[in-house]
VOPAGU-2260 file (C-alpha; in pm, 1 decimal, decimal comma):
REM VOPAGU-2260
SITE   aa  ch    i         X         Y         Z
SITE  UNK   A    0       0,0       0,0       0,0
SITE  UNK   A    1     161,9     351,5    -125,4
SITE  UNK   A    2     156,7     552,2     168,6
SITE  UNK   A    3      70,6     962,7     138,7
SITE  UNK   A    4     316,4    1241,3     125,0
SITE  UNK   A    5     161,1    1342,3     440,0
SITE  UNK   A    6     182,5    1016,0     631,8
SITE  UNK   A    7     562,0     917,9     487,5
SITE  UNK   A    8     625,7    1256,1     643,8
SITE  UNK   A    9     425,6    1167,4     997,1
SITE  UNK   A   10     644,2     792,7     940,6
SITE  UNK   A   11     947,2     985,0     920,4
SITE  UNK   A   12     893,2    1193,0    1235,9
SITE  UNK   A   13     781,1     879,6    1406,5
SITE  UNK   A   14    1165,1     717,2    1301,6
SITE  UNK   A   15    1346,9    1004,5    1385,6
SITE  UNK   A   16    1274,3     972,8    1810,8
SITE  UNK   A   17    1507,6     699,8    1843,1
SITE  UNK   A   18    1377,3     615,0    2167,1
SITE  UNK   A   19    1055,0     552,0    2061,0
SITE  UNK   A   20    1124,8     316,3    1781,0
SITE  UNK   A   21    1338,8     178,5    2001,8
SITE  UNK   A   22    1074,9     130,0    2275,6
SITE  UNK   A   23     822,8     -20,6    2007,0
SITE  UNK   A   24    1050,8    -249,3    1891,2
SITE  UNK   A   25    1187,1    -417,5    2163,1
SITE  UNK   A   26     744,5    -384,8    2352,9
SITE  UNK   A   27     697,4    -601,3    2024,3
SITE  UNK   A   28     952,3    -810,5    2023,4
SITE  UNK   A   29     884,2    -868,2    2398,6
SITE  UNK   A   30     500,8    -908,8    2334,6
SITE  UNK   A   31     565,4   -1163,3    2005,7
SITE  UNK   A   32     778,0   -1381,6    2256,0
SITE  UNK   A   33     473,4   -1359,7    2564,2
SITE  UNK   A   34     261,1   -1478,8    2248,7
SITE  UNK   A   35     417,5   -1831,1    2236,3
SITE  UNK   A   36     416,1   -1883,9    2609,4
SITE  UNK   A   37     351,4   -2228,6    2582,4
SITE  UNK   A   38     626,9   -2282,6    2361,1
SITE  UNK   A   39     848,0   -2112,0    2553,3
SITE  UNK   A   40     797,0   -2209,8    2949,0
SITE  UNK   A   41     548,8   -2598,2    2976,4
SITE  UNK   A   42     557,3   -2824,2    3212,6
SITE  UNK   A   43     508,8   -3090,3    2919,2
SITE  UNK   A   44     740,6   -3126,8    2678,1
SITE  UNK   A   45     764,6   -2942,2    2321,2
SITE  UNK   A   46     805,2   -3303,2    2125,6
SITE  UNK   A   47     838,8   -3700,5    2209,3
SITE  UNK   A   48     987,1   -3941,9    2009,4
SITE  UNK   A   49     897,4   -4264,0    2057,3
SITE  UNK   A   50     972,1   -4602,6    1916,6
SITE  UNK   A   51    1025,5   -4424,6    1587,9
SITE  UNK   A   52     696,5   -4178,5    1635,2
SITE  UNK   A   53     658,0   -3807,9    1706,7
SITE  UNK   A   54     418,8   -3645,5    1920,1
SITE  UNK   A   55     374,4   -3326,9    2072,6
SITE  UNK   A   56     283,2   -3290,9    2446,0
SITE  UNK   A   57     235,4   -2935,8    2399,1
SITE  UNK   A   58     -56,1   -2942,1    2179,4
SITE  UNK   A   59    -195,4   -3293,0    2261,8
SITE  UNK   A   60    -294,0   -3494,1    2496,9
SITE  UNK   A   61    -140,1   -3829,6    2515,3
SITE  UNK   A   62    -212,5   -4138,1    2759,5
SITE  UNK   A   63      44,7   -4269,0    2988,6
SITE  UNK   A   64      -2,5   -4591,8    2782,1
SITE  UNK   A   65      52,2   -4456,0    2425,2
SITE  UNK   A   66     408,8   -4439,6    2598,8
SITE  UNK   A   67     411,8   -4810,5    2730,1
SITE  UNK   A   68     272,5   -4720,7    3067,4
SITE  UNK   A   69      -4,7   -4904,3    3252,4
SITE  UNK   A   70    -301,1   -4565,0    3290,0
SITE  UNK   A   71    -485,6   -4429,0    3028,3
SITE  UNK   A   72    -453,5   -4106,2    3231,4
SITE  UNK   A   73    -225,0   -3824,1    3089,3
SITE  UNK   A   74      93,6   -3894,6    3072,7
SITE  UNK   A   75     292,6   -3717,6    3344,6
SITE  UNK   A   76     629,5   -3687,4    3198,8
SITE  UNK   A   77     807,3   -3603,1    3498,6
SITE  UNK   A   78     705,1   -3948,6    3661,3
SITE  UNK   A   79    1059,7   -4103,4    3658,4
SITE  UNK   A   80     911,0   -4410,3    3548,9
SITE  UNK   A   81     740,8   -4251,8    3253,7
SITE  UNK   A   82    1072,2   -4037,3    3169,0
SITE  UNK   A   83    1276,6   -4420,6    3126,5
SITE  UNK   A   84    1010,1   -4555,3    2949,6
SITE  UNK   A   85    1041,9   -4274,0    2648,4
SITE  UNK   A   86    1413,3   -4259,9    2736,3
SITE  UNK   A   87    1452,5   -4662,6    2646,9
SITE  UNK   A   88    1312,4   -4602,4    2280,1
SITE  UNK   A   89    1353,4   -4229,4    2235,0
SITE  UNK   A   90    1422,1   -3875,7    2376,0
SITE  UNK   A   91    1230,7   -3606,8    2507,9
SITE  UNK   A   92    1284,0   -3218,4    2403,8
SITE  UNK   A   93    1168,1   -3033,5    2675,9
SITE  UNK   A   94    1068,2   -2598,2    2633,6
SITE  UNK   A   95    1367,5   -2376,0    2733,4
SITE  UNK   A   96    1187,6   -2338,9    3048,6
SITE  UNK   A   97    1013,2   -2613,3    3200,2
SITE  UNK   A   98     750,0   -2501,1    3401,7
SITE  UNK   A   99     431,7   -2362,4    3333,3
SITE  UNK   A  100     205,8   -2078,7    3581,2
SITE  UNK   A  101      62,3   -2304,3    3790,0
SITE  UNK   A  102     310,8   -2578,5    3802,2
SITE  UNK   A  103     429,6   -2676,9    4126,6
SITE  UNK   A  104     822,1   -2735,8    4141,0
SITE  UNK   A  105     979,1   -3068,6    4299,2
SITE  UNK   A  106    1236,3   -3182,6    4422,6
SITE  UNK   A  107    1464,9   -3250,3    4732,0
SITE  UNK   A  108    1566,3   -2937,9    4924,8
SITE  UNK   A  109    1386,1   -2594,4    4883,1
SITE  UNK   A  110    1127,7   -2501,1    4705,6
SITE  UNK   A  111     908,6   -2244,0    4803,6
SITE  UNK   A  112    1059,1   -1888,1    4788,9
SITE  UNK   A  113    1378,2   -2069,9    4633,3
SITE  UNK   A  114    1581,0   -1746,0    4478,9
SITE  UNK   A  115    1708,2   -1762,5    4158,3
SITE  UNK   A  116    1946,4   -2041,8    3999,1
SITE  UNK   A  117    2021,4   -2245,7    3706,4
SITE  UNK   A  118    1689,2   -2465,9    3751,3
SITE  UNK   A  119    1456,6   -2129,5    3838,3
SITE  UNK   A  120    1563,8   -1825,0    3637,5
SITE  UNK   A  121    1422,1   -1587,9    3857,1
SITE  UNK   A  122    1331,5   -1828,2    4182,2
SITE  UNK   A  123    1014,3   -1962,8    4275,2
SITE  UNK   A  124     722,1   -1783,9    4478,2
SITE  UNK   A  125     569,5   -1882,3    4800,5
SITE  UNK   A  126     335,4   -2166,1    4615,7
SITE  UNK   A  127     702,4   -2301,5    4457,8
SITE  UNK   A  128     565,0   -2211,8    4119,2
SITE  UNK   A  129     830,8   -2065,1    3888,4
SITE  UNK   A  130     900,6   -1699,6    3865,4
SITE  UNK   A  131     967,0   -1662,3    3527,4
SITE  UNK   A  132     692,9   -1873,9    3380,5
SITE  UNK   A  133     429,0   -1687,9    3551,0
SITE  UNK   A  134     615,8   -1358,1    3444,6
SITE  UNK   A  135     555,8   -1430,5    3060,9
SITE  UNK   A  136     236,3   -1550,8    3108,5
SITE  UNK   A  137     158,8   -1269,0    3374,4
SITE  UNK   A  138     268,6   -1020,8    3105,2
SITE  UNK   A  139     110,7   -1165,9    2792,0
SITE  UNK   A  140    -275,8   -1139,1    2951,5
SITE  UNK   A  141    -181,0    -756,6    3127,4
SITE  UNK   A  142     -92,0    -702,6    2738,5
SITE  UNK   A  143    -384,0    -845,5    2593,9
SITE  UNK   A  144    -631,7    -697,6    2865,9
SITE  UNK   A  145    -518,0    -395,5    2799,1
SITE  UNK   A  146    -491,5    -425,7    2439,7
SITE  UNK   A  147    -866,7    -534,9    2376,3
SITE  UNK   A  148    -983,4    -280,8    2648,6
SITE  UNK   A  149    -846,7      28,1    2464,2
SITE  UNK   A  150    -952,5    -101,5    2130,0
SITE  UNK   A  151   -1326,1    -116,3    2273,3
SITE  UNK   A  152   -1306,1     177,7    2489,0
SITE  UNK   A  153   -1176,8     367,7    2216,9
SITE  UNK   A  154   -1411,9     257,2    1938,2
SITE  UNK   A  155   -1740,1     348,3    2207,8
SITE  UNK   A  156   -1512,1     616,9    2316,4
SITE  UNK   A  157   -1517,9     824,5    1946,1
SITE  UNK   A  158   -1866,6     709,9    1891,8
SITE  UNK   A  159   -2043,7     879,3    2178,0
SITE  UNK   A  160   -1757,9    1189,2    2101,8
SITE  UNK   A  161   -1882,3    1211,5    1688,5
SITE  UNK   A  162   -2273,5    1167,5    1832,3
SITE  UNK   A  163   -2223,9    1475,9    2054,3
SITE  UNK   A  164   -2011,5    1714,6    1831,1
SITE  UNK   A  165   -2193,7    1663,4    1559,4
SITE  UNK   A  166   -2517,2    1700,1    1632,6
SITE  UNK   A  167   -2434,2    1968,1    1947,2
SITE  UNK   A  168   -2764,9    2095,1    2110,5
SITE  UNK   A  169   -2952,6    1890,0    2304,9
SITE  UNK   A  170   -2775,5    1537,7    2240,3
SITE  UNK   A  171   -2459,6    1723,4    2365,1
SITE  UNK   A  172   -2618,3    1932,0    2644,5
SITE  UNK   A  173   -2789,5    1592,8    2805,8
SITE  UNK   A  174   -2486,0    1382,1    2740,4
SITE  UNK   A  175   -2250,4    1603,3    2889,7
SITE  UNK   A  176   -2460,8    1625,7    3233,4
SITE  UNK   A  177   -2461,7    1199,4    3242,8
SITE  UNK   A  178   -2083,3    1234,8    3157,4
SITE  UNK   A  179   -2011,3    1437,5    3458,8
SITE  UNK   A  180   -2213,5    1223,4    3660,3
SITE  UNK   A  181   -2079,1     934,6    3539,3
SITE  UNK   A  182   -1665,6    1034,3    3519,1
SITE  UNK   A  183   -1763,2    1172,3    3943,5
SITE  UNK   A  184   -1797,1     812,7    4081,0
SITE  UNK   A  185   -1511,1     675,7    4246,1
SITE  UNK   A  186   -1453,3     409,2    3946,8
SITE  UNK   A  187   -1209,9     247,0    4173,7
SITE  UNK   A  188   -1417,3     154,8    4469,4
SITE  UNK   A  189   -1682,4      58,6    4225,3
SITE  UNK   A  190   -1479,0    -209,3    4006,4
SITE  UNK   A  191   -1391,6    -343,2    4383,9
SITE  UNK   A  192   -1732,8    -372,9    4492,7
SITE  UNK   A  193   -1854,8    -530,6    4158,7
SITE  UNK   A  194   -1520,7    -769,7    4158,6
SITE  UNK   A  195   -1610,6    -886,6    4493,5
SITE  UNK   A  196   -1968,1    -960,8    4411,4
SITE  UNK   A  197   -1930,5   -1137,1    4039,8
SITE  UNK   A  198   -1672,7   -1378,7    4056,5
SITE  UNK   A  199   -1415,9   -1224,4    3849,4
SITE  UNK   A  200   -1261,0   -1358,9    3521,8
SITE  UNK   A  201   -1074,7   -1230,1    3204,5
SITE  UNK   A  202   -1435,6   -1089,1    3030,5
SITE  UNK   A  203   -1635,4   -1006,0    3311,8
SITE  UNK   A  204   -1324,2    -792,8    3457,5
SITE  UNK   A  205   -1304,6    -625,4    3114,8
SITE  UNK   A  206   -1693,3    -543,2    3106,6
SITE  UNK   A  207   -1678,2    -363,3    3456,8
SITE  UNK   A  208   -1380,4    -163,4    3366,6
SITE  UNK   A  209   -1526,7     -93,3    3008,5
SITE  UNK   A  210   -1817,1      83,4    3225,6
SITE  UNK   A  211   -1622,0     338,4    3317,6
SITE  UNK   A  212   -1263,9     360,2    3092,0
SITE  UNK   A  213   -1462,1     460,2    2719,1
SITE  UNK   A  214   -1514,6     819,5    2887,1
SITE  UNK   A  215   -1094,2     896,7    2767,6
SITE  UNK   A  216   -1143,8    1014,0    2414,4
SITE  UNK   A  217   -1509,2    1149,9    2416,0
SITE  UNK   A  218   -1417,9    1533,3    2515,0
SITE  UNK   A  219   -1139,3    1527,6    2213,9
SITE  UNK   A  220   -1380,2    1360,8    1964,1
SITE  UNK   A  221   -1638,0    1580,8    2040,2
SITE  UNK   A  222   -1430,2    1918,1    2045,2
SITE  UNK   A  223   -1288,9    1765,6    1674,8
SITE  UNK   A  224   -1646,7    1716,7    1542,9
SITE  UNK   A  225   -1750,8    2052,6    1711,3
SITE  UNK   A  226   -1493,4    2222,1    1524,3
SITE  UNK   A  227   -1535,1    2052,8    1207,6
SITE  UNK   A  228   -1866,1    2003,6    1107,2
SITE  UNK   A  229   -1868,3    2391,8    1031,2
SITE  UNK   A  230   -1643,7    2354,6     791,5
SITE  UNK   A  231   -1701,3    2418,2     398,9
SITE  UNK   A  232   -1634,7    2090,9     295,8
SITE  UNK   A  233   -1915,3    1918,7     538,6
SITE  UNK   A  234   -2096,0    2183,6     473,6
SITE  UNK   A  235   -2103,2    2117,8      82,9
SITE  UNK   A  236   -2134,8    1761,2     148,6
SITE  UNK   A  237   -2450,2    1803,2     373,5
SITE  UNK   A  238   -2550,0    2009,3      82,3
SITE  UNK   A  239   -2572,9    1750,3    -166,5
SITE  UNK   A  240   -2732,0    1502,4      72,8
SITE  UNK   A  241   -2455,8    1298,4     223,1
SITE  UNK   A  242   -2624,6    1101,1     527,1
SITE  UNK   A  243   -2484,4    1207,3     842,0
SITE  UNK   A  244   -2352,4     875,5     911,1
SITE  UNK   A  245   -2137,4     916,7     606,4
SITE  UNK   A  246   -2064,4    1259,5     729,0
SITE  UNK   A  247   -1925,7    1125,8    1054,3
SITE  UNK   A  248   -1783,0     807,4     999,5
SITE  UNK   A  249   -1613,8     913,5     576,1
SITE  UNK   A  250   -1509,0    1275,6     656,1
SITE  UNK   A  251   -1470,8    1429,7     994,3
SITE  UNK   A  252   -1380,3    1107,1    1165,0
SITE  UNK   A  253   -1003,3    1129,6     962,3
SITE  UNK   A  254    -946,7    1427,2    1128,8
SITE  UNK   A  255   -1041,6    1350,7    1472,0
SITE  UNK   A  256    -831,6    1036,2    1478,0
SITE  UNK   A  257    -526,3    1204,7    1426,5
SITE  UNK   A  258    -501,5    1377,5    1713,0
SITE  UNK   A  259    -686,5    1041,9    1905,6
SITE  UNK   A  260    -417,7     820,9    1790,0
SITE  UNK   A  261    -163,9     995,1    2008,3
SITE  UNK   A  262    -384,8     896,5    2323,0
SITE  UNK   A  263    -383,4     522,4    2248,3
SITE  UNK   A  264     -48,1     426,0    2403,4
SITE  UNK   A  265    -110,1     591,2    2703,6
SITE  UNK   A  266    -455,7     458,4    2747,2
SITE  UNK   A  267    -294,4     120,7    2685,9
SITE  UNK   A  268     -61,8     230,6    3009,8
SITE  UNK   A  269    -347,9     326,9    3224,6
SITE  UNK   A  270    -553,6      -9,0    3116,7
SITE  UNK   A  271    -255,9    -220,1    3257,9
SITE  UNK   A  272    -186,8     -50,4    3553,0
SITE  UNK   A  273    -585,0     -98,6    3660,9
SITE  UNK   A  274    -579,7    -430,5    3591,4
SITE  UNK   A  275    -248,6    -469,0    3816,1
SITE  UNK   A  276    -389,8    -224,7    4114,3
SITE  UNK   A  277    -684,7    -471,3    4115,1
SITE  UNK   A  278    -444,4    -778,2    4118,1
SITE  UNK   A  279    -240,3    -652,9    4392,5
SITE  UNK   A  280    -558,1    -526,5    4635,1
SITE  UNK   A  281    -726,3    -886,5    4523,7
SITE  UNK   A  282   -1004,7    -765,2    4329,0
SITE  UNK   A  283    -841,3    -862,5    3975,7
SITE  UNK   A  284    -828,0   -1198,7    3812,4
SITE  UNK   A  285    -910,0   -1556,6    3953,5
SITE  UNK   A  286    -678,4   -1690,3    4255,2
SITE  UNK   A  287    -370,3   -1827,8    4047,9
SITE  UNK   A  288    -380,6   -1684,3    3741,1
SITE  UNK   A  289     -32,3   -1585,1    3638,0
SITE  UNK   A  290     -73,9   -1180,1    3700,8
SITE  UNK   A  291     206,4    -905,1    3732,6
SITE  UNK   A  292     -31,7    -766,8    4063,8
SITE  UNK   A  293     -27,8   -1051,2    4247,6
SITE  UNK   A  294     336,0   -1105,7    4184,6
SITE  UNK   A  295     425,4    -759,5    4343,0
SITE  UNK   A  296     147,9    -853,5    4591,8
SITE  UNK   A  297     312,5   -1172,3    4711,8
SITE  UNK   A  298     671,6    -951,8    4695,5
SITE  UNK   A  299     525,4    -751,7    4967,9
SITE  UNK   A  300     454,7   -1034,1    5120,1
SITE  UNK   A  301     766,6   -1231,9    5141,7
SITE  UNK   A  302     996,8    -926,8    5168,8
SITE  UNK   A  303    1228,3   -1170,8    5283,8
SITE  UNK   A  304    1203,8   -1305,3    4870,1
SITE  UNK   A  305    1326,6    -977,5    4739,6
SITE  UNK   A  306    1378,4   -1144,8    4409,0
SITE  UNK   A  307     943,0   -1083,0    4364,4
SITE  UNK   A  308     924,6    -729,1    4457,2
SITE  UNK   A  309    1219,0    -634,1    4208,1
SITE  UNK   A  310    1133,8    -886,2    3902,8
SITE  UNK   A  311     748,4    -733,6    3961,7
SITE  UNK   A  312     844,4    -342,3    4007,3
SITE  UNK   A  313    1129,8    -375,3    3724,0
SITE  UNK   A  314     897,8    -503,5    3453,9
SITE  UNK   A  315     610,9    -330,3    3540,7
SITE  UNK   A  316     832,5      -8,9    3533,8
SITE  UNK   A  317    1006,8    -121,7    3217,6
SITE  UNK   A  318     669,3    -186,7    3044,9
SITE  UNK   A  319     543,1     104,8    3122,2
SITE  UNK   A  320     827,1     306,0    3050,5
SITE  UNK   A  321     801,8     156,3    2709,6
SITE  UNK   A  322     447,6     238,3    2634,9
SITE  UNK   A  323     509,0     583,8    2727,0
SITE  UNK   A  324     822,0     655,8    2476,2
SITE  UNK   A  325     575,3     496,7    2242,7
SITE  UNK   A  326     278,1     727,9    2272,9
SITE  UNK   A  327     568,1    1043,4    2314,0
SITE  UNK   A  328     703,2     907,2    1983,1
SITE  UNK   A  329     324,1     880,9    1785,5
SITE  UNK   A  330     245,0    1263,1    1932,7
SITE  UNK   A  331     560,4    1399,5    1795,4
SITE  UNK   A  332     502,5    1234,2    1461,1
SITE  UNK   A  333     129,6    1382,0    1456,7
SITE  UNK   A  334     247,5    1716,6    1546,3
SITE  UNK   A  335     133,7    1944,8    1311,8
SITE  UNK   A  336     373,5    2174,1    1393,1
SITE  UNK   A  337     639,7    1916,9    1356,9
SITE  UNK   A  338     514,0    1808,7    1005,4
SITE  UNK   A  339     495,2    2174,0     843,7
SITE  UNK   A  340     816,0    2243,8     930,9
């Protein structure tokens, strides 16, 4: 796709803050890796061979017996006597880390609150569950939370913003009072209250805080569309009988976005660090899912473990600090004051 003057000129901007490409780089690179968590840290292994057949744990469920075992349960494949039977006529390639979130480590010795080593990258937490399993998978749904709660916030965000600039009058008048209404309750007492009353999970903790986190973008929408629907152009349009909707949505909607776009990466910050406020007070996700909250809730915890407060506070900080050079690099590069010159 050939790319405007205007917007090789905005992706030029965008490449000169070295930071920021920087920062978006290594976020994606970071966020591609969280994607194959289960390639990456599994407590089963990545692929069997067995008397001269493949399979792949990972994937599949297998029966102890498909392995020359006596259960047709699954296949436990850190069972010693399992590990010799696939050992006698084959091998076993295990993931470079060989845990997954809620698997409990064995073994002689320590293993709760073990600190780092060869075995444990970054130790093992009060439930001996590995640190640095839970910290990809921990990271990948705090991504992906966010992610899918600014696209939706966002889309319902512009809509009710277009609705109110461009018709103004009473539409904007009435919405405004609910708005201020709406934006004065305390939003965090509220998404504990409702979290302690549903049980929580991945979409029901995304449909309370979508209540109350589409409100970001509505005042810039609406000051875009207040601006531009006086314009000559929409004028001329509404003139020769464009719908409104096409109005909206085909002509002044371009315009608003660019200066919207600059808000996403830092809406994407604010979505994250709700979701881990909520984990660490114990209002977030289910007991034991993998969650960067809970890991800098257990930190303060165990502050005799110092390995979870840091690993928690470093990539939370890190993150962060990632998404804002981000959203600093996408405002510079839809400065129009940046692009003119």
């Amino acid at each position: 796709m050939k790319l405007s003057p205007l917007n090789r000129r905005r992706l030029a901007l965008f490449r000169s803050n070295r930071r920021g490409l920087w920062s978006l780089v290594i976020f994606g690179i970071l966020f591609g890796l969280s994607l194959f968590a289960e390639v990456i840290a599994n407590d089963r292994p990545f692929l069997v061979r067995y008397d001269g057949a493949f399979y792949m744990p990972v994937f599949r469920t297998y029966p102890e017996t498909t392995f020359g075992g006596e259960f047709v349960t699954e296949a436990d494949y850190r069972d010693p006597v399992v590990a010799k039977l696939i050992a006698d006529k084959g091998w076993i390639l295990w993931p470079p880390i060989p845990y997954s979130y809620s698997t409990v480590v064995r073994g002689t010795g320590l293993t709760a609150l073990k600190p780092p080593s060869g075995s444990n990258w970054l130790g093992t937490d009060d439930q001996a569950r590995d640190v640095m399993a839970r910290l990809i998978y921990g990271f990948r749904i705090s991504v992906l939370f966010g992610l899918i709660l600014t696209v939706l916030s966002s889309v319902i965000g512009v809509a009710a913003g277009a609705l109110q600039g461009y018709f103004g009058g009473v539409v904007d008048l009435l919405f405004q009072r609910f708005m201020e209404i709406w934006s004065s309750l305390p939003v965090l007492y509220l998404l504990i209250i409702l979290a302690s009353i549903i049980t929580p999970s991945f979409w029901t903790l995304l449909a309370i805080m979508l209540l109350f986190s589409w409100m970001a973008l509505v005042g810039l929408v609406r000051a875009e569309f207040l601006r531009a629907r006086n314009f000559d152009y929409v004028r001329a349009a509404r003139a020769l009988g464009v719908s409104n909707i096409k109005l909206m949505f085909r002509h002044i909607l371009p315009n608003a976005m660019v200066s919207s776009l600059t808000f996403l990466p830092f809406i994407l910050a604010g979505s994250v660090t709700t979701l881990t406020s909520l984990d660490f007070l114990g209002f977030g996700l289910p007991p034991g899912s993998p969650s960067l909250g809970e890991l800098l809730l257990q930190g303060k915890n165990n502050l005799n473990a110092p390995w979870l407060a840091l690993t928690g506070f470093f990539v939370i900080a890190i993150m962060l600090s990632l998404l804002v050079f981000i959203g600093e690099a996408v405002r510079d590069a839809f400065d129009p004051r940046k692009i003119v010159a």
